[in-house]
N, C-alpha and C positions, 0 to 999 in steps of 0.2 A: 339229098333227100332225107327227112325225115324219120325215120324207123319206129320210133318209140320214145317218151317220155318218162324219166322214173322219181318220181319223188321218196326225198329221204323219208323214211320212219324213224321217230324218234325211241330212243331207247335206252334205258338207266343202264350203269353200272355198279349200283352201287354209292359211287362219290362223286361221279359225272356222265352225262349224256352224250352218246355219239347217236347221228345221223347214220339209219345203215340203209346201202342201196343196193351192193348184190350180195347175194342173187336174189332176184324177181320174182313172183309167179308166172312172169311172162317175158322173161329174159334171164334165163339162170348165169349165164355167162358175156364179155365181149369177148373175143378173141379169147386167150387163156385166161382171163380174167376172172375169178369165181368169187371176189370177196372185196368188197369194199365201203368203208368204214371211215365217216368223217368225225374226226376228234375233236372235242370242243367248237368253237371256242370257251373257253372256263377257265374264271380265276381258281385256283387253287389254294388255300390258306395256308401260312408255316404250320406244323403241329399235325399235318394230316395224317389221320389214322395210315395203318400196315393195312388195314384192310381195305382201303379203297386201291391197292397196288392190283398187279397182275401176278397171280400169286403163280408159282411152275405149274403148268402145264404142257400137252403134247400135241406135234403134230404130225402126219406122213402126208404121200405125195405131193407137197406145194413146195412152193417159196412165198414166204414172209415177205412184204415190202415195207415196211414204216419210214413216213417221211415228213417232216416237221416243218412248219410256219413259226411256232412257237414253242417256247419250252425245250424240257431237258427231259427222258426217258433212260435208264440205266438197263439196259439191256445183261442179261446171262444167260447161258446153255451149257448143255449137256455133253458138249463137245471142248469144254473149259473157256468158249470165249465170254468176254465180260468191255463193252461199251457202251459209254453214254452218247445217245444220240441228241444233236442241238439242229437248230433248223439251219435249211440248207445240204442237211446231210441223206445219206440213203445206210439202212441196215437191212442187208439183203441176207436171209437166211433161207438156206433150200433142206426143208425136211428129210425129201428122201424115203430110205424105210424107217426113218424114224428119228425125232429129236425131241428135248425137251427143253423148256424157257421160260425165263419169268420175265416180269418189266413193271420196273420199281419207279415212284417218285421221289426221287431221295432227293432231289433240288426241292423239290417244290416244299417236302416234309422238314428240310433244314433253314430254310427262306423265303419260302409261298413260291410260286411261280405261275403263271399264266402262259396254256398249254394251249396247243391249235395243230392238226396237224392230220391225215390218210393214214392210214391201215389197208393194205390190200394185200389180197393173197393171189396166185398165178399157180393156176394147174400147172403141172410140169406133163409133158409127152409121156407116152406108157413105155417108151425104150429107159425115160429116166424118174418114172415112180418111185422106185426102189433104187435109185444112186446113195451114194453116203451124204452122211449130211455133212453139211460145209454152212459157213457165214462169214461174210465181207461189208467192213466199214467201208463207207465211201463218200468223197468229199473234195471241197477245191477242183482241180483240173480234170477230176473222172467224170467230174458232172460238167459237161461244157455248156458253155453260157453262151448268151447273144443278143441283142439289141438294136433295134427297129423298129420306126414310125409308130415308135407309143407301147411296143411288146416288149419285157424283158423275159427272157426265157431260160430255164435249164433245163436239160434231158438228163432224166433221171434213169432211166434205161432202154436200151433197144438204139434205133436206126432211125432217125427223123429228119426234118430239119435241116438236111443238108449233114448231120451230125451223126458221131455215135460216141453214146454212152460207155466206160470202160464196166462196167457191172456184166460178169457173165450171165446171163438165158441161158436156158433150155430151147427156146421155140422162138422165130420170129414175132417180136416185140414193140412196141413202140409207148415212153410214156413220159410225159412229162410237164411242167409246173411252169404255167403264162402267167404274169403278173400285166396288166393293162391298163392303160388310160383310158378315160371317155373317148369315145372317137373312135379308138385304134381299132383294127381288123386282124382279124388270123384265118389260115387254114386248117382245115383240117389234115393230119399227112395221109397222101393216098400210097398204095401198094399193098392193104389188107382189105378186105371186104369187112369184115368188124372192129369198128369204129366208134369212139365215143365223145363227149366232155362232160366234165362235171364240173358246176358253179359252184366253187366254197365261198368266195364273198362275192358280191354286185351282181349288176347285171348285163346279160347280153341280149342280142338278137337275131337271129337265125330267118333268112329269107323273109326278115320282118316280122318275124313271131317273136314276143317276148318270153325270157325264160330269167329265172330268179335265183338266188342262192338257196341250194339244197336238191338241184335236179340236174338230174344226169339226161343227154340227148345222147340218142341211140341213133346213127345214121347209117342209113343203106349204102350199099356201092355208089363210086361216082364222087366227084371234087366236090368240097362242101367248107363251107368259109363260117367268119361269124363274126359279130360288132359288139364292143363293151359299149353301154349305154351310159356305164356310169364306172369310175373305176373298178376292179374286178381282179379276182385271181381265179383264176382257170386250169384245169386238169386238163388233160389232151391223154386217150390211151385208145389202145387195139390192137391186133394181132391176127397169125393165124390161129383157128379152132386146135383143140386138141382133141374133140371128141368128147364124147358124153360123160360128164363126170357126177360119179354118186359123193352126197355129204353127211356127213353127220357129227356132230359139234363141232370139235377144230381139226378134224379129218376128211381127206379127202380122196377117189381113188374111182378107177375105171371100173370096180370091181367089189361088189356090194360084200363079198366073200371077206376082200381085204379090210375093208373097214369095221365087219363082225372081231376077227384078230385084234385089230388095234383093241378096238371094247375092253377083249377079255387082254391082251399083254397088261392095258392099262391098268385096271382093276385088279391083278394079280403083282403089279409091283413089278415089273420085267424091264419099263422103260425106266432107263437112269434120268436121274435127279440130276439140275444142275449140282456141280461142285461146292460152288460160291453160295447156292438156296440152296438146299437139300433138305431143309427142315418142314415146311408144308406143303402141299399141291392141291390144285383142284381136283374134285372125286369126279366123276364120270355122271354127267347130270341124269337124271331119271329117264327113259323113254316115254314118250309124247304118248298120252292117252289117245287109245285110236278111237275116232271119230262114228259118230251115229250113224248108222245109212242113212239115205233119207226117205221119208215115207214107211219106215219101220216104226 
């Protein structure tokens, strides 16, 4: 069954437009899911400015997940690691009490490149809010593949599928990237109550309702299938809740207290600079003008 519908909002960077879909006003989360961000598609020209990059910045309680169709991203932190991720691949970074990262176009600024790819972030459980931070490339055999009646698939993380992912979680998980034919049909995996997909290209059909590139289907408990109408590349993700979680720019946390801290660590210079970047970061963006009553 149906749950909910979410259509991306489009939104600048800067030097390119990503799709953002959570959180909602009416779905802050699926499962641990709290962030999710379609990249491109966008040609990129050689010469690209420094400033269209992702300049360091900081995160706590999540994990990062970036995962690519297209393009090259150079990944750094604050914990000395430094890779480029290419599609196919998974860069799983788990904040923790605290990390910081930048993500540079240096393929695309040395040679153009044409970029396509998710951004999501995954609350982590309140036993591991505050774990240390860690990050792990991942690729080839960690991401197990499979192939059927028109579906090629990888599990990029969690339990699906018949499969598991080698990328450690925090919390029962489930995600991963259907590439499809016309024709072909998939499941959805059950074992979680929150459940999703999201259309990056084509199209599908759900109980016969059409759904487009750019929306996410939010499905309630219960087996729930779908059809590419047209070739398609398809997300599949969900999990268990972790409980309500407060946000505020790339912070995240059960604990509206904790995320005041980050603010001020930020602001005060307390969170380390990558090694590799250590020369600029982003400032801590202004607080949102609060709003009129209404009928005032």
């Amino acid at each position: 069954m149906i749950d909910l519908v979410i259509e991306q909002r489009r939104k600048s960077l800067g030097g390119f437009e990503v799709g953002h879909v959570l959180p909602f006003a009416k779905r802050r989360m699926v499962g641990p899911f709290v962030f999710f961000d379609h990249m491109g598609p966008v040609e990129l020209a050689p010469g690209l400015p420094r400033t269209v990059d992702v300049r360091p910045h900081p995160h706590i309680g999540l994990a990062t997940v970036t995962y690519l169709y297209a393009g090259e991203i150079m990944h750094r932190d604050s914990i000395g690691s430094q890779e480029a991720i290419r599609p196919g691949e998974v860069n799983w970074m788990t904040a923790g009490r605290g990390i910081t990262h930048s993500e540079r176009f240096e393929k695309a600024r040395a040679e153009g490149d044409f970029l396509h790819g998710i951004q999501a972030w995954v609350a982590l459980p309140n036993e591991h809010e505050e774990a240390a931070p860690a990050f792990s490339h991942h690729a080839g055999a960690d991401l197990p593949q499979w192939s059927e009646d028109g579906v090629r698939g990888r599990l990029i993380a969690g339990d699906a599928y018949g499969l598991k992912a080698a990328v450690k979680t925090h919390s029962p998980l489930f995600y991963a990237h259907l590439e499809m034919d016309a024709g072909a049909s998939a499941e959805i995996p059950t074992g979680h109550d929150e459940r999703a997909l999201y259309l990056a290209t084509g199209e599908v059909e759900v109980d016969g309702q059409p759904f487009h590139a750019g929306q996410m289907v939010v499905f309630g408990p219960g087996a729930a299938s779908f059809k590419a109408t047209a070739p398609s590349t398809v997300m599949t993700l969900g999990g268990e809740p972790v409980g309500e979680r407060f946000l505020y720019w790339n912070f995240v946390s059960s604990s509206k207290e904790r995320l005041e801290q980050a603010k001020a660590d930020w602001i005060a210079g307390r969170m380390k600079l990558p090694d590799m970047d250590n020369q600029e970061f982003i400032p801590l963006p202004p607080e949102p003008a609060p709003q009129p009553n209404p009928g005032s």
